[in-house]
N, C-alpha and C positions, 0 to 999 in steps of 0.2 A: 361868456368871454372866450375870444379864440385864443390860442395857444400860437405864443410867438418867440421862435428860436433867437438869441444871440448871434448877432456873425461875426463877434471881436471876440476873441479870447477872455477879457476880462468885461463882458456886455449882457451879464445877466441883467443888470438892474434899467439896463433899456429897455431889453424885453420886456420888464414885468412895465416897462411905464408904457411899452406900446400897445399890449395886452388890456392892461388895464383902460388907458383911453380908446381902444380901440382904432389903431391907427398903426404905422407902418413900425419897423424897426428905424427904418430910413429916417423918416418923420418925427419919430420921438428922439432920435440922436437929436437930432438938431435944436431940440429944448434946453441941450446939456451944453453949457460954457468951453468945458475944455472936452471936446471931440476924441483927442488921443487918448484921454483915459481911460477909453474902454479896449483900448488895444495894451495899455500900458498898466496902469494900476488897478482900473475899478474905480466904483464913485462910492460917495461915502454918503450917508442919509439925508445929510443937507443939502445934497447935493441933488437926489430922488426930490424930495421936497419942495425946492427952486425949480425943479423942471415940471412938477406937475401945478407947480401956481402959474405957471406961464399957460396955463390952458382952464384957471378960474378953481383949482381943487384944490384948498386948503389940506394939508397933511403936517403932521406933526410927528416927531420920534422919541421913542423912550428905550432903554435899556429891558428887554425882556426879562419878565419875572415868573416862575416856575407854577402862578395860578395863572397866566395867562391864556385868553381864549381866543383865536383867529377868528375873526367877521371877514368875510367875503367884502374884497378891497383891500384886506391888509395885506404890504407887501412885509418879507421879515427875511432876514440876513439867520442864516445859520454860519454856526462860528466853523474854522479850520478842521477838516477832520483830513481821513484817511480818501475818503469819496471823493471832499472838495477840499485840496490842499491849500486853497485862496479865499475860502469860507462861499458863498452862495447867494443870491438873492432869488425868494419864490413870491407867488403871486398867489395869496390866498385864494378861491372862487368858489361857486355851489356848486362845481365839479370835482371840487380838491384844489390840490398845491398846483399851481401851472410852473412848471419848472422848464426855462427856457432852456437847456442843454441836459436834459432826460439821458441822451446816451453819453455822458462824460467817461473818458477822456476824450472820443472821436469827434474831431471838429470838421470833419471832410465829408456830409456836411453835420452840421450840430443838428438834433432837434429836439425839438418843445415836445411835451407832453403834460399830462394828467398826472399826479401821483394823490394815494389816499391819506397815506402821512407826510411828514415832515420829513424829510431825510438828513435829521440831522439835529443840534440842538441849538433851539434859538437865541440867538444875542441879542439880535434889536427888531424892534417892531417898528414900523412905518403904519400910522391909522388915520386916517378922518378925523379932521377938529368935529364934535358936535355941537 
């Protein structure tokens, strides 16, 4: 999977769905209902989920729980910290975490990266129905 930066303030969770389809930032905005709220709020897992069935990929979400184990495809929200004061969304892969805004806070411009761990501790998981 390529590594794809956010270009809205609050647009992590585009990236990990452009990343993950393998498709633009541009492209996968355009899956998401309400457009402004990756400039505004952020989206919420129902909301990751409705965008990637618009392209045939069932995904389901659950509250992270502390045995939890990332498969490459899971995207996962880490909750508010001091790093990410709006919590995060990353993109599991067999490269690591694909973290669409790696250099936070510098948005001039964001970029995506690899990371090995999580940066951070997970609230919810986004996974593949089986």
């Amino acid at each position: 999977m390529k590594a794809v930066a956010q270009e809205h303030p609050m647009g992590c969770a585009v990236a990990c769905v452009a990343s993950l389809l393998g498709t633009s930032y541009t492209k996968a905005l355009g899956l998401f209902a309400d457009k402004t709220a990756a400039v505004s709020r952020g989206y919420y897992c129902a909301d990751i989920c409705r965008a990637l069935s618009q392209r045939g990929r069932d995904y389901a979400w659950r509250k992270a729980a502390p045995s939890d184990r990332a498969r490459a495809g899971d995207i996962v929200f880490v909750s508010p910290s001091r790093r990410y004061p709006a919590g995060h969304f990353l993109l599991k892969t067999s490269r690591g975490w694909m973290n669409p805004w790696v250099n936070f806070p510098r948005i001039t411009p964001a970029k995506a990266g690899f990371e090995r761990g999580l940066p951070g501790r997970a609230a919810w998981v986004i996974s593949p129905c089986t």
